[in-house]
Backbone as JSON Lines, residues from 0, in Angstrom:
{"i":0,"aa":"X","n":[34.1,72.26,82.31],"ca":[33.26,71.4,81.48],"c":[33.72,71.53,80.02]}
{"i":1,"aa":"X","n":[33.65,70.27,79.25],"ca":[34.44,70.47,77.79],"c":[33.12,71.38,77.33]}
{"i":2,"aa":"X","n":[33.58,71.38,75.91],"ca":[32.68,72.21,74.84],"c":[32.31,71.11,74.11]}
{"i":3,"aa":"X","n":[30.2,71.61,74.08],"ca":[29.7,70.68,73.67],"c":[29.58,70.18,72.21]}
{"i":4,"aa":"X","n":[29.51,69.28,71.4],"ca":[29.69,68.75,70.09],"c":[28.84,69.06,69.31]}
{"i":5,"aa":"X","n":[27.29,69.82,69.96],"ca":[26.11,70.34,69.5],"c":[26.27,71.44,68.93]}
{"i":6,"aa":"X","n":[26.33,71.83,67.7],"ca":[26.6,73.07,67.2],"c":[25.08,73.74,66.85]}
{"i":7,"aa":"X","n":[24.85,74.8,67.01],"ca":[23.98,75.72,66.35],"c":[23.29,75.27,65.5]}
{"i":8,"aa":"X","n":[23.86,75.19,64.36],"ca":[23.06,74.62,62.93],"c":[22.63,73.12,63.02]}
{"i":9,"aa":"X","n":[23.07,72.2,64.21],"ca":[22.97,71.0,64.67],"c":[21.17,71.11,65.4]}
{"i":10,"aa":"X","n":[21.47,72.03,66.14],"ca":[20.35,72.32,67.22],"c":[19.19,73.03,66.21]}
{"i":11,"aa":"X","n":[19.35,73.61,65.36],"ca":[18.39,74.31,64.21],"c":[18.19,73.13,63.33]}
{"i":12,"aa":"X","n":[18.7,71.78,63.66],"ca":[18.32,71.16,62.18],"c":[16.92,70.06,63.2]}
{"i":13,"aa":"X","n":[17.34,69.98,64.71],"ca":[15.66,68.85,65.45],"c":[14.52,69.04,64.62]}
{"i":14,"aa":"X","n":[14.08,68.84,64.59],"ca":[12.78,68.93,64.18],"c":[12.48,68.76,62.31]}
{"i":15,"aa":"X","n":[13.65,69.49,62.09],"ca":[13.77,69.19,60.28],"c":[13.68,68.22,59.37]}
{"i":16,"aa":"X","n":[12.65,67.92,58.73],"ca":[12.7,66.49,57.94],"c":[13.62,67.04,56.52]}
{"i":17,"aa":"X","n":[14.53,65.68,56.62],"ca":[15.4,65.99,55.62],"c":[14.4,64.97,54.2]}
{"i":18,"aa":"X","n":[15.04,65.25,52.94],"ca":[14.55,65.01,51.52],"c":[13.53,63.36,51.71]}
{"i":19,"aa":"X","n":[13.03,63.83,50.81],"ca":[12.24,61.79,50.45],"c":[12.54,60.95,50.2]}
{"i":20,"aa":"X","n":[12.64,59.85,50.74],"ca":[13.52,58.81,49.89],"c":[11.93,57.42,49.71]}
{"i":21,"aa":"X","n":[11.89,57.06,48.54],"ca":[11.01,56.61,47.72],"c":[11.2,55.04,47.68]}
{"i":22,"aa":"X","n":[10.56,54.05,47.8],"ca":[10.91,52.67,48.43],"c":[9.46,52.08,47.48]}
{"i":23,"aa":"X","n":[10.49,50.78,47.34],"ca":[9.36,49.73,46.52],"c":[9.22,48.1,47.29]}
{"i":24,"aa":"X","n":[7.87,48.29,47.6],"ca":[8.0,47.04,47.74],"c":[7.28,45.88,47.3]}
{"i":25,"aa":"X","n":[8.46,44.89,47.01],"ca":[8.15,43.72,45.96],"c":[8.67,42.4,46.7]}
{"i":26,"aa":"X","n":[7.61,41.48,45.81],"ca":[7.28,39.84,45.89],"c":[8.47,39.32,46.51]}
{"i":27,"aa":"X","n":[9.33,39.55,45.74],"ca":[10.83,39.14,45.85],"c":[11.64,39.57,46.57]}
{"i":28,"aa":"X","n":[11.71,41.36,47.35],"ca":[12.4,41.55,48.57],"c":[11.75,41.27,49.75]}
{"i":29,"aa":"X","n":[10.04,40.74,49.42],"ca":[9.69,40.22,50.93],"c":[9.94,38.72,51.01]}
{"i":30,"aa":"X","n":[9.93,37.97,49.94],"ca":[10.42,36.62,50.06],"c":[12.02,36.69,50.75]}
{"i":31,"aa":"X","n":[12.84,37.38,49.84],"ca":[14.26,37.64,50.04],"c":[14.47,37.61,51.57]}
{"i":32,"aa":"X","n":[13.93,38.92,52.18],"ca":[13.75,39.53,53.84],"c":[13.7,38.49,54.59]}
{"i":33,"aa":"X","n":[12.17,37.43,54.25],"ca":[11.41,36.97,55.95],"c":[12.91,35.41,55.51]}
{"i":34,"aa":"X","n":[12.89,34.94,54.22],"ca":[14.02,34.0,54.12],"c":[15.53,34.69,54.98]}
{"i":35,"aa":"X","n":[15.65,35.54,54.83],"ca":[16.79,35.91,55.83],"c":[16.87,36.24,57.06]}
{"i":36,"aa":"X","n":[15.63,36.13,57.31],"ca":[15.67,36.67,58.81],"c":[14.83,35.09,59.86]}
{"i":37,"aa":"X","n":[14.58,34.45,58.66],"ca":[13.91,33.04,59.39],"c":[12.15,33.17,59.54]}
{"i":38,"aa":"X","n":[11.71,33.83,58.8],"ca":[10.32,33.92,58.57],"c":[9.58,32.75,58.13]}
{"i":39,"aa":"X","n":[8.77,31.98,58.68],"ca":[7.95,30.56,57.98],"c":[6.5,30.72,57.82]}
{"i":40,"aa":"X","n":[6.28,32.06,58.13],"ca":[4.4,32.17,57.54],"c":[4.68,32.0,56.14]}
{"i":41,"aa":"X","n":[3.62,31.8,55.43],"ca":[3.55,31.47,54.05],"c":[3.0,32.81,53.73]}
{"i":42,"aa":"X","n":[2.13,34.13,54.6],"ca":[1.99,34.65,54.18],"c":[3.39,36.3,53.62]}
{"i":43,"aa":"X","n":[4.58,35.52,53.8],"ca":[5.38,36.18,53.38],"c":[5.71,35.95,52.15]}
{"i":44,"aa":"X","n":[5.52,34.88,51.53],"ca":[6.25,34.39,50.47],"c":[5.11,33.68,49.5]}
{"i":45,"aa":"X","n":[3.7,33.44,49.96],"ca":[3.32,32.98,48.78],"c":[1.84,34.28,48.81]}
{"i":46,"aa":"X","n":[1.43,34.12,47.48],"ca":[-0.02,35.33,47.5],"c":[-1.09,34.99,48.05]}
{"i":47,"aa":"X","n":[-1.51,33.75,47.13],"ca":[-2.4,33.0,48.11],"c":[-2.7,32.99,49.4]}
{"i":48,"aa":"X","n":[-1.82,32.17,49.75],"ca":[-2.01,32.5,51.66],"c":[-2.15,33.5,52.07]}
{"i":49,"aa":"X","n":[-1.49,35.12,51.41],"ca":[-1.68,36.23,52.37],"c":[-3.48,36.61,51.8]}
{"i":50,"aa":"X","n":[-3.67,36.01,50.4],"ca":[-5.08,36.35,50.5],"c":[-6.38,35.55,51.29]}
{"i":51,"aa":"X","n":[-5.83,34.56,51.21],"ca":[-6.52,33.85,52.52],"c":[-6.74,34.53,53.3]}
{"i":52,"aa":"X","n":[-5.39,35.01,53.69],"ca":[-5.63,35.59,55.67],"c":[-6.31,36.77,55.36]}
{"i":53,"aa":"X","n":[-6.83,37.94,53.92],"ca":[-6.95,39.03,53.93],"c":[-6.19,40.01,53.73]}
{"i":54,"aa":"X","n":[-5.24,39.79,53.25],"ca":[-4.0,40.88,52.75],"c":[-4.07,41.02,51.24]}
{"i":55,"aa":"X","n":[-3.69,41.81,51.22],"ca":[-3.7,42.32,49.47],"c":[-2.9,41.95,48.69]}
{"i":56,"aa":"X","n":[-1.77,41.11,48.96],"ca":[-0.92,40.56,48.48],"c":[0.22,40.12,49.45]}
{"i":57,"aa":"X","n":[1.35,39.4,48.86],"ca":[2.36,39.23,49.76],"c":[2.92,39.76,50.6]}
{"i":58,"aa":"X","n":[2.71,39.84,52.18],"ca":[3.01,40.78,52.95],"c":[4.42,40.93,53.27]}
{"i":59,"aa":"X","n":[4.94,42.33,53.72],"ca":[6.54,42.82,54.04],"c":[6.5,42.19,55.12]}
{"i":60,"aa":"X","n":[7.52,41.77,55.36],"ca":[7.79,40.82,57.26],"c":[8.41,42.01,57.76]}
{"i":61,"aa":"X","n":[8.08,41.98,59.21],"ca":[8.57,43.12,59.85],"c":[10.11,43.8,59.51]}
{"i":62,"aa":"X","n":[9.99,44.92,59.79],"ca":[11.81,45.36,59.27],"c":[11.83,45.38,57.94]}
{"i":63,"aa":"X","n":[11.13,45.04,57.05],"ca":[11.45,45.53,55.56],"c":[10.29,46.1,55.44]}
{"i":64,"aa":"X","n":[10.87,47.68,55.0],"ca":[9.73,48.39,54.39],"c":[10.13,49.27,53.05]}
{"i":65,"aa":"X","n":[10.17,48.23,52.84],"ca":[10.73,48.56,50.91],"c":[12.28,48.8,50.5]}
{"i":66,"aa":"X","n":[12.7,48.62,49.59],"ca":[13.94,48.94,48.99],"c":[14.05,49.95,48.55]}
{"i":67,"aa":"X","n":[14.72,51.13,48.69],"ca":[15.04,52.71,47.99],"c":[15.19,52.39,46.42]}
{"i":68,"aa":"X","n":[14.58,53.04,45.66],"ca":[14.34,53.0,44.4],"c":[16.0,53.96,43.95]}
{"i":69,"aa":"X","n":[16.68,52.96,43.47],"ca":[18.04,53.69,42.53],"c":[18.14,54.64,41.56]}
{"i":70,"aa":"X","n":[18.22,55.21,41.54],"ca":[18.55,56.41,40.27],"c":[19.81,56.71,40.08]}
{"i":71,"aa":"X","n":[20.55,56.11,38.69],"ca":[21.91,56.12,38.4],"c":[22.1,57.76,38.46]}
{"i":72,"aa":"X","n":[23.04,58.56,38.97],"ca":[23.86,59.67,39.35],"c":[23.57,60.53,39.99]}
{"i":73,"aa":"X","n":[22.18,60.0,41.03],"ca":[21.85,60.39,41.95],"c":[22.5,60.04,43.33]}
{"i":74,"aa":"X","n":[22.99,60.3,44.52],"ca":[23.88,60.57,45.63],"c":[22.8,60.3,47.03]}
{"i":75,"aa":"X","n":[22.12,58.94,47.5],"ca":[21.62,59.08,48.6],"c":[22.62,58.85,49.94]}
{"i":76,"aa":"X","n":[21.89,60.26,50.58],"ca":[22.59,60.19,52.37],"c":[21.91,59.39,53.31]}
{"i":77,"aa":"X","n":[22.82,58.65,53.77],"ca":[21.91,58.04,54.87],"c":[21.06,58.43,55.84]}
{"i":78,"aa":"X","n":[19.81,58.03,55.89],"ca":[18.98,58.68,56.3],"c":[18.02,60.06,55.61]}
{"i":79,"aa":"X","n":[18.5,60.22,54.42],"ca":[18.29,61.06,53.43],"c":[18.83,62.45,53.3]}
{"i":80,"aa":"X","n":[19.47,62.1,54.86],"ca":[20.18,63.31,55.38],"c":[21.53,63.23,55.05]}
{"i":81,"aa":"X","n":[22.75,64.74,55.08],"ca":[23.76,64.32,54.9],"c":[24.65,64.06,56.71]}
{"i":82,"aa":"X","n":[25.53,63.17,56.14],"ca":[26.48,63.28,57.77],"c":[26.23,63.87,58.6]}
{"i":83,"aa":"X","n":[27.14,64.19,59.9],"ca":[26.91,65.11,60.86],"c":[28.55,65.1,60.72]}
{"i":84,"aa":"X","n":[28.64,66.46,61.44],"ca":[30.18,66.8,61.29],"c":[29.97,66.98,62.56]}
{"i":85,"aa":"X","n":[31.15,65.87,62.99],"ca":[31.6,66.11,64.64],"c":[33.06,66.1,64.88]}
{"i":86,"aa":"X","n":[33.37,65.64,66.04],"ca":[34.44,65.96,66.42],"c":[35.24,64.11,66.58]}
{"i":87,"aa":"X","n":[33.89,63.68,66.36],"ca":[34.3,62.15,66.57],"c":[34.53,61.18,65.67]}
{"i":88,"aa":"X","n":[35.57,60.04,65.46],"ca":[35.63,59.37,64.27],"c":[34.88,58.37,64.02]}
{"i":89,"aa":"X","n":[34.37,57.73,65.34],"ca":[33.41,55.97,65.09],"c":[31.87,56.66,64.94]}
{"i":90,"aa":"X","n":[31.21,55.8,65.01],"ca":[29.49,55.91,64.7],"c":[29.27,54.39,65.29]}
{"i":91,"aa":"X","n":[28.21,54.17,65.59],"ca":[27.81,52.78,66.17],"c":[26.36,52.7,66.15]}
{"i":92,"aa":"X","n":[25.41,52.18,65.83],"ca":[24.1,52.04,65.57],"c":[23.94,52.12,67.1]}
{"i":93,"aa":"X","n":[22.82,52.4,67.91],"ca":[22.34,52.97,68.65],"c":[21.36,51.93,69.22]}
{"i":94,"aa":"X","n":[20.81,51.29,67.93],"ca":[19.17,50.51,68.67],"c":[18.09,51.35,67.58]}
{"i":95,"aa":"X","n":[16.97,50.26,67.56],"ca":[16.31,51.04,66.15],"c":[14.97,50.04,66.54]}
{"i":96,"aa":"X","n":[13.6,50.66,66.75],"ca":[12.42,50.32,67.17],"c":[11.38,50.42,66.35]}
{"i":97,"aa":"X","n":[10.82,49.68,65.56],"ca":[9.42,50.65,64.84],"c":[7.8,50.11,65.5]}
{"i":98,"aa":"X","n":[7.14,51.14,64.91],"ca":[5.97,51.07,65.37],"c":[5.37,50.85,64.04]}
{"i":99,"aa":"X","n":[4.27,49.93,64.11],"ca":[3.4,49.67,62.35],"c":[1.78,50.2,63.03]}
{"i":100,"aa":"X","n":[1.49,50.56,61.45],"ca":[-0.07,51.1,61.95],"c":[-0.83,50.13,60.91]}
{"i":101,"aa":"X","n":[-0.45,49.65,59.75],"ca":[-0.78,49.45,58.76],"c":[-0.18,48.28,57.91]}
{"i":102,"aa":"X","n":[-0.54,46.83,57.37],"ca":[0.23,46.26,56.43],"c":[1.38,46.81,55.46]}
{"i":103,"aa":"X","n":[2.32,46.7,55.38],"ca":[2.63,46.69,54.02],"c":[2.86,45.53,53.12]}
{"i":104,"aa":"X","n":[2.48,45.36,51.51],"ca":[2.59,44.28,50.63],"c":[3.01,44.31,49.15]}
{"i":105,"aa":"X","n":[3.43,43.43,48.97],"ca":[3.87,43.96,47.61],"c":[2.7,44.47,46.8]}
{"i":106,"aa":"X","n":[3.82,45.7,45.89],"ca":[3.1,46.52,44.83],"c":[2.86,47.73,45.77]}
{"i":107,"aa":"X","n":[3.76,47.97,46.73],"ca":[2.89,49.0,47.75],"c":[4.26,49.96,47.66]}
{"i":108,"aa":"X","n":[4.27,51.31,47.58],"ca":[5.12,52.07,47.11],"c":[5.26,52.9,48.86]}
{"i":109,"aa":"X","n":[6.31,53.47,49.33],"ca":[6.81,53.71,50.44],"c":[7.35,54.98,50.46]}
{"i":110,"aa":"X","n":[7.02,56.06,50.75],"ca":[7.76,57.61,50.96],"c":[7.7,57.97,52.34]}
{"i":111,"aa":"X","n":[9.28,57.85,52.79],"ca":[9.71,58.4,53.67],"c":[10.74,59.58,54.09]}
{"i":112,"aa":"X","n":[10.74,59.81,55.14],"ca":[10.98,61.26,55.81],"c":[11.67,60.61,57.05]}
{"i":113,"aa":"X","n":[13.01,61.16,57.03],"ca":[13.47,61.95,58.46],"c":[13.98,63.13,59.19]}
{"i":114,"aa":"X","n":[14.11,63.06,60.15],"ca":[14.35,64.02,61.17],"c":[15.18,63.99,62.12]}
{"i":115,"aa":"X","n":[15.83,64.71,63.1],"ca":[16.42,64.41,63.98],"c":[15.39,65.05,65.42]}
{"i":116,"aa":"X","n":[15.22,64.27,66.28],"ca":[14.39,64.71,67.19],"c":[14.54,65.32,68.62]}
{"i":117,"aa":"X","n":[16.49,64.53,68.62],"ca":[17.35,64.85,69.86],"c":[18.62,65.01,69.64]}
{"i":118,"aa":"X","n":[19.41,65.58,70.43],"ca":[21.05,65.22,70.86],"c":[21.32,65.14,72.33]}
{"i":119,"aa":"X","n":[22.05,64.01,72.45],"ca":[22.12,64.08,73.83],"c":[24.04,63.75,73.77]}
{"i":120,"aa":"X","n":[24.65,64.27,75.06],"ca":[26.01,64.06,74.99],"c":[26.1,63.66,76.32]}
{"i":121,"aa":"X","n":[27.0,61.9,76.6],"ca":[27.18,61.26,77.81],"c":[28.78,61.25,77.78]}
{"i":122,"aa":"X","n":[29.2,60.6,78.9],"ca":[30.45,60.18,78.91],"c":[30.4,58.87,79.19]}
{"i":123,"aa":"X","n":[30.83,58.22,77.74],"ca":[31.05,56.77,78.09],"c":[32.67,55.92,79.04]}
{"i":124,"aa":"X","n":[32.65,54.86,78.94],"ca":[33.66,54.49,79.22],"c":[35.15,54.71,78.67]}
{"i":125,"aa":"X","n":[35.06,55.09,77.38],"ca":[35.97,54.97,76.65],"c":[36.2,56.78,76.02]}
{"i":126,"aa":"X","n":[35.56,57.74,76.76],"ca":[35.29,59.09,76.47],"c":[33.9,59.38,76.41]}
{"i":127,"aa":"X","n":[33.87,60.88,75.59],"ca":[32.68,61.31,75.2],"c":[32.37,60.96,74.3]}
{"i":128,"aa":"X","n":[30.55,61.14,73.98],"ca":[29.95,60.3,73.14],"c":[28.78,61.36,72.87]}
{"i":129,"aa":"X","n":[28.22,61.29,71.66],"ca":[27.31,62.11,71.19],"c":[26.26,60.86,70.7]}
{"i":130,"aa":"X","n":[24.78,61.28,71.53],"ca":[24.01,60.31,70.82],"c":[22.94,61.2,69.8]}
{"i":131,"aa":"X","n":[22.54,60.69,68.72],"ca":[21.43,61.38,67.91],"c":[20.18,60.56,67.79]}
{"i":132,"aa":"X","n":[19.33,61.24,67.87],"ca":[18.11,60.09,68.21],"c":[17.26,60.71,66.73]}
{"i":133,"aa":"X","n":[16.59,59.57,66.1],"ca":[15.86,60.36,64.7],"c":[14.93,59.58,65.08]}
{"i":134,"aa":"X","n":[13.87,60.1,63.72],"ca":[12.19,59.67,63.85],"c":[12.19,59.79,62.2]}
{"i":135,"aa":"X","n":[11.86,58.56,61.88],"ca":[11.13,58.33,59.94],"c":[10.05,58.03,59.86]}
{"i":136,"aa":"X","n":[9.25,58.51,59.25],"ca":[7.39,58.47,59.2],"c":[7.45,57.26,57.58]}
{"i":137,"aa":"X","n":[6.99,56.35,57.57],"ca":[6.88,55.8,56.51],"c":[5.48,56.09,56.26]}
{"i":138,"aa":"X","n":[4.98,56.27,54.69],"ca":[3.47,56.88,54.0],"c":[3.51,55.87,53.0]}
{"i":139,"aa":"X","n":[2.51,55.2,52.69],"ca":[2.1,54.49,51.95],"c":[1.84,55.88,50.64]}
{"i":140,"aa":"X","n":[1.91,55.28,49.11],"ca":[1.96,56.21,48.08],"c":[0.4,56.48,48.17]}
{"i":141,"aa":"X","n":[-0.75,56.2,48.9],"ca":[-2.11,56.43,49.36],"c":[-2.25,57.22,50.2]}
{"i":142,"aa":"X","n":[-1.64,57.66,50.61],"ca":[-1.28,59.14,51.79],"c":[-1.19,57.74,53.31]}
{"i":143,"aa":"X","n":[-1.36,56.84,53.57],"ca":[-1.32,56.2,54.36],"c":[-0.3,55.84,55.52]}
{"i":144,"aa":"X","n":[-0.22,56.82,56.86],"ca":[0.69,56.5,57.22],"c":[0.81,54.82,57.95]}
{"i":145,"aa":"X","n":[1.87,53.8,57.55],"ca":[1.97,52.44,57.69],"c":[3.15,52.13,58.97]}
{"i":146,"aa":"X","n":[3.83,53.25,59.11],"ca":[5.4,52.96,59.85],"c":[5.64,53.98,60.22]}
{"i":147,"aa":"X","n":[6.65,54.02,61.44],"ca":[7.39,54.91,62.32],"c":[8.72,54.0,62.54]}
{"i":148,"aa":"X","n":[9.86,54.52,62.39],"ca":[11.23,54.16,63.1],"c":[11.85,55.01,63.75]}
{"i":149,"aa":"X","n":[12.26,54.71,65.0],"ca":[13.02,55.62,65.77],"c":[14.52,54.69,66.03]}
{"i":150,"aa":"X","n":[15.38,55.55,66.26],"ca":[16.62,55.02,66.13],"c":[17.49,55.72,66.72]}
{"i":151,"aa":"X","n":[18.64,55.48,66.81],"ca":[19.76,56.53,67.18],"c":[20.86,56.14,67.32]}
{"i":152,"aa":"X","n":[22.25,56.69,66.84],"ca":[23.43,56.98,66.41],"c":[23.99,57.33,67.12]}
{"i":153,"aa":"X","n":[25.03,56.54,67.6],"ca":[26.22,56.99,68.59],"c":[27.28,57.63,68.23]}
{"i":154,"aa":"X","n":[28.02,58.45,68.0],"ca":[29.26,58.91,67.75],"c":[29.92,59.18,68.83]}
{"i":155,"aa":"X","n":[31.73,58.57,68.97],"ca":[32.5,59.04,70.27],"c":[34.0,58.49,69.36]}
């Protein structure tokens, strides 16, 4: 049997939420979003309407939950985490699911967290393959948790 790609400090990091990454969300990246993705409620794009329906303002269309707030000479890792050091050169998005508990709308500030929750190692067609499965808790700046994404990362 080969030797597995799971290292020690790999297997000590499950459960670990790596740093915060801090997200804004505004008028203009939810207009931006539901326009790119083919969104036609009005309550994406105009205020009115989302106050009509009862929203607090212009609501995020699914899949956008804020933009990471920039800080010139600051270094974000994807996922807030850094890389994984493997043995493999590609990466391939995996598939990525969320669960909502809660609106989000503009003016609504976003702190999130991840983790890694699994490793699993298959043999694909083309070799071995390392999958990583994570979990991001999105919190409304109200302590409010609004979002969950689960996802996972192929490397082979």
């Amino acid at each position: 049997m080969a030797e597995s790609a799971v290292t020690d400090d790999m297997r000590a990091s499950i459960g670990v939420e790596g740093p915060e990454t801090i997200s804004e969300v505004t008028s203009t990246g939810c207009r931006l979003f539901a326009r790119a993705v083919g969104h036609t409620d009005l309550i994406f794009y105009d205020r009115e309407a989302a106050h009509q329906r009862g929203y607090r303002d212009i609501v995020a269309p699914p899949g956008f939950l804020g933009s990471p707030v920039f800080r010139p000479g600051e270094r974000a890792e994807m996922g807030g985490q850094p890389p994984l050091k493997t043995p493999f050169r590609r990466i391939l998005n995996g598939g990525t699911t969320y669960e909502y508990f809660e609106p989000l709308c503009a003016g609504d500030v976003v702190h999130s967290r991840s983790k890694v929750t699994e490793y699993q190692e298959r043999q694909g067609s083309i070799g071995p393959m390392l999958i990583t499965f994570r979990e991001t808790s999105y919190v409304r700046s109200d302590g409010i948790l609004v979002a969950k994404m689960y996802g996972n990362l192929i490397n082979y």
